[in-house]
N, C-alpha and C positions, 0 to 999 in steps of 0.2 A: 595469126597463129597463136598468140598470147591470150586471146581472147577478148572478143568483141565491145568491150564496155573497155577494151585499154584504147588510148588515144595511141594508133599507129606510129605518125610523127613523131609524139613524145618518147616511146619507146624507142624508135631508132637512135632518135639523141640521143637517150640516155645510154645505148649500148657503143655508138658515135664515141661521146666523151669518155667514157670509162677506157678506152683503148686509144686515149691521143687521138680523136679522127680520122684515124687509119683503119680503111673500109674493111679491107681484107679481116684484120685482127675482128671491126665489129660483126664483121657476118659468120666468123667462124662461133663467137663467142654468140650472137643471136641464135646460130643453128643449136650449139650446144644445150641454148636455155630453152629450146623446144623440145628436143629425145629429150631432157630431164623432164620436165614436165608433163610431158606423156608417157612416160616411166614411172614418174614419181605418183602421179593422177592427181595433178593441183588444178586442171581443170573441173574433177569433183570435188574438192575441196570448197572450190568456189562456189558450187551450187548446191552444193549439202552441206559445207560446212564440216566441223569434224567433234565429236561427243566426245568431250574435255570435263569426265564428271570430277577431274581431281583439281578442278581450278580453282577453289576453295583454299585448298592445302596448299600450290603453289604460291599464289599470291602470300601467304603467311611467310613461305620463304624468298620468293624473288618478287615482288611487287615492280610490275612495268602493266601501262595503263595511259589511256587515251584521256585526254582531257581538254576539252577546249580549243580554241585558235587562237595563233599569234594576231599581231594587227596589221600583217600580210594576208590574213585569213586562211593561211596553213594549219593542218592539225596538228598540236603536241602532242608529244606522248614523251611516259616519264617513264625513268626504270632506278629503284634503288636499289643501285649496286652495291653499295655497301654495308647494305644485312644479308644480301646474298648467302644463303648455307646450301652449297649444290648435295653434299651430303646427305641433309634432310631431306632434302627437295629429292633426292631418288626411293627415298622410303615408301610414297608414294605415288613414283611413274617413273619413267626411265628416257633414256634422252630422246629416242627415236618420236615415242609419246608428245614430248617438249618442242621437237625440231617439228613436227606434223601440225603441232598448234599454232609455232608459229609462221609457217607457212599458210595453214589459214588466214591469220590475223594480215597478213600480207595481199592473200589476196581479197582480203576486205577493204583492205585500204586504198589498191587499186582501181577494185569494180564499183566500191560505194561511198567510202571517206573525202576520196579528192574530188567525187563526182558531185557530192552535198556542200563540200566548202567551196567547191567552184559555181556553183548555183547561190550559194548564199551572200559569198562575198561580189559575183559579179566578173569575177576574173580568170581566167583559166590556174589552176590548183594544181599541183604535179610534183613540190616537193614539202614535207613536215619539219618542225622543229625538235628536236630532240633533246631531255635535259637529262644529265647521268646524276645521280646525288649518290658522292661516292662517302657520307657521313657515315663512321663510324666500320668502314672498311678496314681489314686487317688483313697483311699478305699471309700468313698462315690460313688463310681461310681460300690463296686460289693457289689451292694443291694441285695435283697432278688430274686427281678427278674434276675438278674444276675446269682448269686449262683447256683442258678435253672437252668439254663441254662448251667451252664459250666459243673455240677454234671449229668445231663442227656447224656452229650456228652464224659465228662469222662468215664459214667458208660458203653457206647456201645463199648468203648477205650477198657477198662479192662478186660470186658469181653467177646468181640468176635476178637479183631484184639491184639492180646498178643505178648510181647517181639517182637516190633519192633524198638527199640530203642537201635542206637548204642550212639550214644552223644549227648544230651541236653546244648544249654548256656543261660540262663538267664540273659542277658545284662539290663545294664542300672537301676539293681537292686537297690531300693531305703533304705538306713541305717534300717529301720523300717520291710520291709523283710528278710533282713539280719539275722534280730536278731528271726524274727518269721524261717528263716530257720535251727537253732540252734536245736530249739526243734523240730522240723517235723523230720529231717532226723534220730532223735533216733528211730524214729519208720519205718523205711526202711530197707531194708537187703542191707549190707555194695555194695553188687553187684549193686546195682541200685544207690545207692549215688555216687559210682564210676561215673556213667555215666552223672552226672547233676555239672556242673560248677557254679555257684552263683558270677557272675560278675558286680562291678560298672562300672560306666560310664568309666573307662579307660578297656574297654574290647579288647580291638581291638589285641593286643601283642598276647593275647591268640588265640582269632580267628583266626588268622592268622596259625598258628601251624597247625592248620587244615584244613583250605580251604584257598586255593591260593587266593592271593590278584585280582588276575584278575577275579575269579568269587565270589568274595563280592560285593554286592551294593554300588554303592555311597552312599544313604545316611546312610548307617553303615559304614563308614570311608574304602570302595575297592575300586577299579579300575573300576567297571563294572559301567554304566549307561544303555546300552540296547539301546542305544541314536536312531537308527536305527528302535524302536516299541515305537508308538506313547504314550502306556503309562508305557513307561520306565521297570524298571525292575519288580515293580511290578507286571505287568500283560504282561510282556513276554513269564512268563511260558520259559526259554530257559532249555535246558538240552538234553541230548543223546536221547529226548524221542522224540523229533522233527525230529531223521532222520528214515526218510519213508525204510531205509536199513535194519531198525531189524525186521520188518514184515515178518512174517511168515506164514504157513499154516494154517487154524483155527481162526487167527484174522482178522476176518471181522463183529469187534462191528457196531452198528451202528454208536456213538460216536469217533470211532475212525477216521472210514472215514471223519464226519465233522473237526475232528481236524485238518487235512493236509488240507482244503480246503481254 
């Protein structure tokens, strides 16, 4: 029902653990993420993709972006949160626009990302790395329009695309976070705090643990520049998902074909 390029199994766990393994809670919570989805039309999302001509503009103000694999052979992907300007960021689109893309990029990740890093590294692929770089964040900047914005994109997080998270790092974390993450993580289940790191600006020791220096960005203190795509690593998008090798029978989105063009 999610559709055919998701690993069944994988999905049930995933809707399994997100409700403590209590069947009842995950099959209400599975029904739910089906009427959304056929409500929502992320099954055409999936096959058409969706014409994001302000994604230019965005990334000026929210830069989050696919980059490489850990050396679990998970994709990362990065988001700097802290130049975030949601303000700007509506001058040219508006949230509905925003949450629609990223509901794309989700289902890109399901039907094509873990299906290229699982062919490349050899191992079945089913959750990402994710790293927050909250430098140069300021709480005046998550106003009310803000909030609103991060909690709607959260809330489609939660409750349609569940436990996809293998590691979380929060770099660049500022003293005043720190201390606000003290109290939030009492209310987590210890499985999930596992997976969230809370690092200051000497992050890099850690990071590295995890993903080879050679596919860190330059300017998170790696090796990689991308020097070769004119706008660097950011918008290289590089990863396993670039080779036209793991194409298969069935995948002919229409987005995907633009991709290799």
């Amino acid at each position: 029902a999610l559709g055919q390029h998701m690993d069944e199994d994988v999905t049930m766990a995933r809707f399994l653990r997100a409700r403590g393994w209590d069947m009842a809670k995950a099959k209400k919570m599975y029904r739910d993420t089906v009427a959304w989805r056929e409500e929502y039309g992320a099954a055409k999302l999936r096959e058409e993709g969706f014409h994001f001509p302000e994604y230019p503009e965005v990334m000026q103000c929210y830069p989050q972006y696919y980059h490489k694999t850990d050396k679990f052979g998970r994709p990362v992907y990065i988001e700097e949160l802290g130049v975030i300007n949601v303000n700007e960021l509506l001058k040219f689109t508006d949230t509905d626009r925003m949450i629609r893309h990223h509901v794309t990029e989700w289902e890109k990740l399901n039907a094509w990302r873990y299906h290229c890093c699982s062919s490349f590294s050899k191992r079945q692929i089913f959750t990402s790395t994710t790293i927050m770089d909250l430098k140069g964040i300021q709480m005046k900047n998550f106003n009310k329009v803000t909030r609103t914005f991060v909690q709607k994109i959260s809330r489609v997080d939660q409750d349609h695309f569940p436990e996809h998270l293998g590691t979380m790092f929060l770099i660049n974390a500022p003293s005043v976070f720190t201390m606000m993450w003290a109290v939030v993580k009492q209310f987590l289940d210890a499985r999930t705090v596992a997976k969230i790191h809370i690092l200051g600006p000497n992050y890099y020791d850690t990071i590295k643990q995890f993903v080879d220096e050679e596919n860190i960005p330059a300017h998170l203190g790696g090796k990689c520049s991308c020097g070769d795509h004119p706008g660097g690593c950011r918008k290289s998008d590089r990863g396993p998902w670039r080779d036209k090798s793991f194409r298969r029978e069935g995948m002919d989105w229409v987005w995907l074909k633009e991709f290799f063009d």
